[in-house]
C-alpha positions as CSV (number, residue, x, y, z in Angstrom):
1,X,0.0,0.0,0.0
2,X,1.0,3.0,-0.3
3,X,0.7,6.8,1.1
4,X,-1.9,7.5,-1.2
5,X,-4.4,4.4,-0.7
6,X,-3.7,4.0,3.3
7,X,-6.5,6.7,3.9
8,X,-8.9,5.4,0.8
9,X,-10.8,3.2,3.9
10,X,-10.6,6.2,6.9
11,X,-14.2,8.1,6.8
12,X,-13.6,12.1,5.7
13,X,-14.3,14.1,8.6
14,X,-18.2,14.8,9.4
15,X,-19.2,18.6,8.4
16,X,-21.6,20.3,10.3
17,X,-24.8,21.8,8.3
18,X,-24.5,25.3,7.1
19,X,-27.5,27.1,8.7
20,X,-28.5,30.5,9.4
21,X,-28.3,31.9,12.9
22,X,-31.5,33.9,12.4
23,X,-33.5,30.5,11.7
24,X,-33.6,29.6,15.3
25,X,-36.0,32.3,16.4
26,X,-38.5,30.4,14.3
27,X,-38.1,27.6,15.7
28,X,-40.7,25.5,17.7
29,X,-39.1,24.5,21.1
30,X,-39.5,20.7,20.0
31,X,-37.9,21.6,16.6
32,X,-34.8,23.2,18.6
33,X,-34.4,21.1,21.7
34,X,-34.5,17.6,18.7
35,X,-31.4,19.8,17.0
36,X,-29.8,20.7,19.6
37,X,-30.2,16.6,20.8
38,X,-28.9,15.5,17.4
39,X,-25.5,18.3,17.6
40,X,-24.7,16.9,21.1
41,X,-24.6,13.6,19.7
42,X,-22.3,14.6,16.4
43,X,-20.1,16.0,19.3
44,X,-20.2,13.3,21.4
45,X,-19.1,11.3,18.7
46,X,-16.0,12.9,18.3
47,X,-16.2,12.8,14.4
48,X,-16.4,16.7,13.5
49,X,-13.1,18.6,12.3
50,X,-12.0,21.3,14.4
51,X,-14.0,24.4,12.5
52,X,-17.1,22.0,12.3
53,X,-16.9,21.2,16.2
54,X,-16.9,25.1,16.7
55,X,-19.9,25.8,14.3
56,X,-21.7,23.1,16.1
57,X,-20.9,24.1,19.5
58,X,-21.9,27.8,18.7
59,X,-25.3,26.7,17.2
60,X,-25.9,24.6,19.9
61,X,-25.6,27.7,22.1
62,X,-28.4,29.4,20.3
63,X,-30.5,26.6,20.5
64,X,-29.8,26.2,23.8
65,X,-30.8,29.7,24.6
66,X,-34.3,29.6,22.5
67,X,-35.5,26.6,24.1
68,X,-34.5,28.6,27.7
69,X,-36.1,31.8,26.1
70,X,-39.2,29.2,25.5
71,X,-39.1,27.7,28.8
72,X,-39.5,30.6,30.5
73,X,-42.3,32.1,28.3
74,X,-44.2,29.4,28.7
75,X,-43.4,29.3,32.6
76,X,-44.9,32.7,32.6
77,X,-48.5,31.7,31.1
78,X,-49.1,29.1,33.5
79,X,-51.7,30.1,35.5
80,X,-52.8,28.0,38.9
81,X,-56.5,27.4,40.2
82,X,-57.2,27.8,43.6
83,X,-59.9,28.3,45.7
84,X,-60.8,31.5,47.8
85,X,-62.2,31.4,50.8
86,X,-65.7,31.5,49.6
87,X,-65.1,28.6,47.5
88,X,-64.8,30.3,44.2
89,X,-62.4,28.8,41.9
90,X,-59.8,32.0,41.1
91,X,-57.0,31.8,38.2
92,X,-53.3,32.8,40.2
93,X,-50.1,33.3,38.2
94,X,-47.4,30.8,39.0
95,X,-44.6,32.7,40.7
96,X,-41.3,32.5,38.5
97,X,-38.5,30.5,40.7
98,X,-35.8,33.0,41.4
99,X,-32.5,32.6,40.2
């Protein structure tokens, strides 16, 4: 064999998809949270190149932060029955947990 052939069965570095960072605001959380799954996974592997590992990592972030961003919205419309004192059922917002 010879220099040339001794890579011809070694798999080409994986390359990260080219995607816009505006998309993610678009995003369902369920859209995001699978992608951001699936990019852990390509990292976990180990099989990126260097520049792709970064590009992953750093879209990863953003997805990260719109399903927080998401989160916490919906956190914020959750609403919980109780009942007052005369027995009347009355709509309380949760109370966001404090950081």
């Amino acid at each position: 064999m010879t220099e040339d052939t001794d890579n011809w069965n070694t798999p080409a570095p994986a390359e990260a998809p080219e995607q816009e960072p505006g998309d993610v605001a678009g995003m369902s959380f369920e859209q995001a949270l699978g992608e951001l799954e699936r990019i852990v996974q390509e990292l976990e592997r180990g099989q990126l190149d260097l520049d792709a590992a970064i590009k992953a990592y750093e879209r990863g972030s953003q997805l990260k932060t719109h399903c927080s961003t998401k989160l916490r919205e919906a956190q914020l419309r959750v609403e919980r029955i109780s009942l007052a004192s005369d027995g009347t059922a009355q709509v309380q917002p949760v109370e966001p947990d404090r950081e």
